[in-house]
Structure formats: structure tokens, C-alpha cells
N, C-alpha and C positions, 0 to 999 in steps of 0.2 A: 615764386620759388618752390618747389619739388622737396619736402620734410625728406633728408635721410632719414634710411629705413631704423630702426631701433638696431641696436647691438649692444652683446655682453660683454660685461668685462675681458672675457678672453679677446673681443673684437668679431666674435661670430654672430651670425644673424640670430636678433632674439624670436622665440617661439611663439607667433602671434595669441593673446588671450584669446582670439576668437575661433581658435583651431579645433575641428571638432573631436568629441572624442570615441575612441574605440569603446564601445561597451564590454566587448567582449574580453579585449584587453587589460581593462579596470579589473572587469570582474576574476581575472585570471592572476592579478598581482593581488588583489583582494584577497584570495582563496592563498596564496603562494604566502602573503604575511601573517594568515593566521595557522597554518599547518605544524607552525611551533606550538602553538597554546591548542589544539585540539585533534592530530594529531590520534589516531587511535582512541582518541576520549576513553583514556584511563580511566578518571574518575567518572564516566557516565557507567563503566561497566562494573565499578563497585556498587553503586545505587542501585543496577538493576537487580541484584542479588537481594534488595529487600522484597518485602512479604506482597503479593499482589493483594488486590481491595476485595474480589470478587469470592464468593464462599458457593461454595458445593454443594450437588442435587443428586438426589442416591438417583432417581429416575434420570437423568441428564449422564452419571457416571456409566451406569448400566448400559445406555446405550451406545457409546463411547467404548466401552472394554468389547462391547459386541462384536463393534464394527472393525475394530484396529486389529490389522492382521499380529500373528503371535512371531516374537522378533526370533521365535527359534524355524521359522520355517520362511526364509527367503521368497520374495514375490517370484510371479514368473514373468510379469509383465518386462520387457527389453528397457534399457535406462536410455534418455534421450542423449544425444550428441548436444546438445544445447546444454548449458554449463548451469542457465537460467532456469531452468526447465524443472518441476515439480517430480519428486524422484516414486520410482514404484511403490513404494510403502506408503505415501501418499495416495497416489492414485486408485490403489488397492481399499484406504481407508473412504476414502468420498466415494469410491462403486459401491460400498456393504455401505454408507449413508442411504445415498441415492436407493438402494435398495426396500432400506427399511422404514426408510419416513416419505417416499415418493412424492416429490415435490412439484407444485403443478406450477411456480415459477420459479427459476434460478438466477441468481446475479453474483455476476466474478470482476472483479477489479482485477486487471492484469489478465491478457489473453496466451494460448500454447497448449500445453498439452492438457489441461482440464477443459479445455473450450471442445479438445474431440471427443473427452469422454463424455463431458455433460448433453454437447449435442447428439450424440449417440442414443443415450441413455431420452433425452429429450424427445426424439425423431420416433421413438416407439413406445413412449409413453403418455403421448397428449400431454405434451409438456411445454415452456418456451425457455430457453436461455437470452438472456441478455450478457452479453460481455464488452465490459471498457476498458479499451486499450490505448493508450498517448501516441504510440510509434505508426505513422501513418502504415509504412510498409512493412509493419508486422500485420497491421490488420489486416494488410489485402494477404498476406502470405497467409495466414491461419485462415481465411475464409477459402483460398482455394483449395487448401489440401481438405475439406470437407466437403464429404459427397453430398451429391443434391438433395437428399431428401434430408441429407442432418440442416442442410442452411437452409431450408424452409422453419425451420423449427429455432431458429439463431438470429439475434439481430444484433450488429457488431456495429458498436459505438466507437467512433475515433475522437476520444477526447485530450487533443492535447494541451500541454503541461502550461501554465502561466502562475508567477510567484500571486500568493494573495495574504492578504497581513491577516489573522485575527489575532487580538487585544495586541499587544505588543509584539510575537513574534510572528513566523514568515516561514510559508513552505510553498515548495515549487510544486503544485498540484493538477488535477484536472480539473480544466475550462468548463464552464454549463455542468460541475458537481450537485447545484442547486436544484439543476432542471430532473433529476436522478431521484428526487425525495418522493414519489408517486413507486418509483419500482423499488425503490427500497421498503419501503411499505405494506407491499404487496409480496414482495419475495417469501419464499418460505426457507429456501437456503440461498447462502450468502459466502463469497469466498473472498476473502481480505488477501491480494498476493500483489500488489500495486498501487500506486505507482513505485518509484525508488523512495528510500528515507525518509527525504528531505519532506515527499509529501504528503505520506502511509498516513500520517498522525491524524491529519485533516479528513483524513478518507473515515477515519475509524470513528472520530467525533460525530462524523456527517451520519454513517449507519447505525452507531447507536442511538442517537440522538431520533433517527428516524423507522426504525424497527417498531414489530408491533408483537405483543405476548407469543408465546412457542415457538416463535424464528429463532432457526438455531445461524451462527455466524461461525465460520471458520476462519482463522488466522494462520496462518502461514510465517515462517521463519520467526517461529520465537523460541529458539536458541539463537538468534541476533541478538545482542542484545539492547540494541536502541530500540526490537520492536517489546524486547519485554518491560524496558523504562516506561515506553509511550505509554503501557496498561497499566506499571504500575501508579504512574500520574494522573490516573481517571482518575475525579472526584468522586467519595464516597458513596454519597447521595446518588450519583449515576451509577454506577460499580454495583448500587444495592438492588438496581432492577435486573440484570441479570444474574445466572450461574454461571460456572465454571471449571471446566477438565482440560490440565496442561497434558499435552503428551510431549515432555521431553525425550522420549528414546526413539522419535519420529525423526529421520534423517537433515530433515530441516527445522525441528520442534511443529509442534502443533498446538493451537489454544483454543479449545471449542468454547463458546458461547451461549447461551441460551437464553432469549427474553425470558422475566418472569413475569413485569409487569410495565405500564406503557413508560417511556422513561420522561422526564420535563426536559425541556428546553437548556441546556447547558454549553456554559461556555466552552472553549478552548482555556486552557489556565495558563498563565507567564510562567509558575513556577521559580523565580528566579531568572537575578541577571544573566550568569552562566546560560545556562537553557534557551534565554533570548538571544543573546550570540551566537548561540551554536546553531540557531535555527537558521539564521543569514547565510553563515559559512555553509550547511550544508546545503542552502537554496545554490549558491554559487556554485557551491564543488559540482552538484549532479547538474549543473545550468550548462558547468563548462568540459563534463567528462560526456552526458548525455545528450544536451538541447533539450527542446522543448518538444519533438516529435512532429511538429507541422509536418 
């Protein structure tokens, strides 16, 4: 005899336990039940208004006020159509870098509108850029719009996003970040503008962590303020081998860096329950507003 099939109490067909599941759909009612409890993360943006770890270099300040254009005279550079896109006062300040400290390798997290100027500035100066970017067809789009002789001088990494846990918490980051510790090493400037949130943090431990004396690092959007939480959570001990120049009146903020000396091996920190939560929810959010970039 043929078992009827199971049924609910209403008398509808019950949901086999073996039904598979949608990930994406998990993950989407996952993000949907925590949007009450994080939600703008109020309280993450009161923390970030404490003191960052990192203390100042008159040599490091100096060359910073050098470079930064003066906010009473408007760039001339055109602002991109791209909403993502690095605004002129920026790009104004990374030309008078690239200027003044000539760098014989470059590396940018997040590719766009610094991948033309750096390969520019790269293609006529015996220079190379490397750039990693997650979004496959952003890569191929930022490599075509650069003339042949800047992308002799550019090697455009597509490295897309996969979650990775360290100690307890979880960011949605770039894949083969490991394989990166040789050009981070070598780099002489350094541009922190990627991936999204959820995975910046991991990016920032990974280059500090692997930088070498006088690399300066540029930071991007810290007038964010999750990315000025993420700085002020370095650990002391790591915070002590570099310097430090914010420029908050930079349209996206700006945080320059500067090794002072080689930094140890340093974990990622939990920081707190909250923090480890938050870290899941925002792997999810940008899992399920962005993908992974394949």
C-alpha cells in the first residue's frame, strides 16, 4: 500500500523537510529581520566620533597640506556621472601625490576614475599600477576606456567577493586577497576605495598588516562613518606603526597613512557581540543588493 502523502492540519500538502533551500531567499529575509536592530546603526555612528588610535608626523602633515588642493579654489577637473566615482578634489589631491613622491608601484582596491589617472600618470613615468576590482564588467569597462599605452602599464585584477570569517566575525571580501601580500609589499602608494563595507575592514587589516616603512595608504570615504569606526578599532599596537592626516573637508573625507615602521602580524578583533552581528547582516545586505561580482 502507497503511504498518503503527509498533510497539515488545515489538510494542505505538508512542505517536504527535504525541499531545498533558496540561499538567496534566506539570506534576504535574514537581512529583512534585522533592519529593525541595525537599520542606519545609530549607535555605530556615535562610536565613530571617538578619538582615532593613530598620532601625527609634521613630515607626513606637510606633505598632505602640500598636495590638497585649497577648498577656496574649485577643481577644474569635470565630476563623473557615476554617483560611485571619486570626486575632483580627490583626484586633484592623488595628481600633486603622485607628483611629489613618484611612485614606482601603485595598488588600488576598487577600480574607475583613479585607475585613468594613475595609469596615465603610470604609462609616462616607468611606473605600474595594479588595480582590484570584484565587478567582472566593471573591469572589462575601465580597461577599455584606457588607451593602449596606459594598459601596458596596468594589470587589472578581477577579484570577486566571497564571505570569509576571521575570529568570530564575517565580511563579504575579495577572493585570492592572500595571493595580494607580495604587491602590497612592494607598493609604494596604496588606495583603500573597495570593496563595499561589509568587506573594506578585511582589506585595511590585510594592507596594514602587510605594508612596508614610507608606504603611504590612502583611504577613501571616511566621512562614512563605518569607515572611520573600522580605524578607530585598529589595535593600538598596530595604530602605533603608522602616522596619520584626516582630511575631513575632502568631499568623500580622506585618511592618509603612512608606515613608520614594519607593523606584526595582527589579528582582525571581535570587538564585541554587536560588531559580530553587524558584520553577518552587512555580509548579507551587500550579498543581496550587490552579488559577489563573478
Amino acid at each position: 500500500m502507497v503511504p498518503a502523502a503527509p498533510t497539515t492540519v488545515a489538510g494542505a500538502p505538508a512542505r517536504s523537510n527535504s525541499a531545498p533551500v533558496d540561499a538567496r531567499k534566506l539570506a534576504e529575509a535574514i537581512v529583512a529581520r534585522a533592519e529593525g536592530h541595525f537599520h542606519d546603526e545609530q549607535l555605530g555612528m556615535a562610536r565613530a566620533m571617538g578619538p582615532l588610535p593613530f598620532s601625527s608626523a609634521p613630515d607626513l602633515q606637510a606633505l598632505v597640506s602640500a598636495c590638497y588642493p585649497s577648498t577656496d579654489r574649485p577643481s577644474a577637473r569635470p565630476r563623473s556621472e557615476n554617483q560611485y566615482a571619486l570626486m575632483p578634489d580627490t583626484l586633484d589631491f592623488l595628481q600633486a601625490l603622485l607628483d611629489r613622491t613618484a611612485p614606482k608601484l601603485i595598488l588600488e582596491f576598487g577600480s574607475g576614475e583613479s585607475t585613468r589617472l594613475f595609469a596615465d600618470w603610470a604609462s609616462t613615468n616607468d611606473a605600474r599600477l595594479v588595480s582590484v576590482e570584484h565587478e567582472r564588467s566593471w573591469v572589462d569597462e575601465v580597461a577599455r576606456r584606457l588607451r593602449p599605452e596606459q594598459r601596458q602599464a596596468v594589470t587589472m585584477v578581477h577579484a570577486p567577493l566571497r564571505p570569509v570569517r576571521l575570529g568570530l566575525r564575517q565580511f563579504l571580501t575579495y577572493r585570492f586577497l592572500d595571493q595580494l601580500a607580495a604587491q602590497v609589499a612592494q607598493a609604494d602608494l596604496l588606495l583603500l576605495d573597495g570593496p563595499h563595507i561589509s568587506g573594506r575592514e578585511a582589506v585595511l587589516y590585510f594592507v596594514l598588516a602587510n605594508t612596508r616603512p614610507g608606504k603611504l595608504i590612502v583611504v577613501d570615504d571616511f566621512r562614512h562613518y563605518s569607515v572611520r569606526e573600522m580605524l578607530i578599532g585598529i589595535p593600538p599596537a598596530l595604530a602605533g606603526c603608522f602616522a596619520a592626516v584626516p582630511l575631513p573637508e575632502n568631499s568623500h573625507g580622506l585618511y592618509v597613512l603612512q608606515c613608520l615602521r614594519q607593523p606584526a602580524a595582527t589579528k582582525v578583533p571581535n570587538l564585541g557581540v554587536r560588531p559580530i552581528l553587524r558584520s553577518y547582516w552587512r555580509s548579507l545586505r551587500d550579498f543581496r543588493v550587490y552579488g559577489t561580482g563573478d
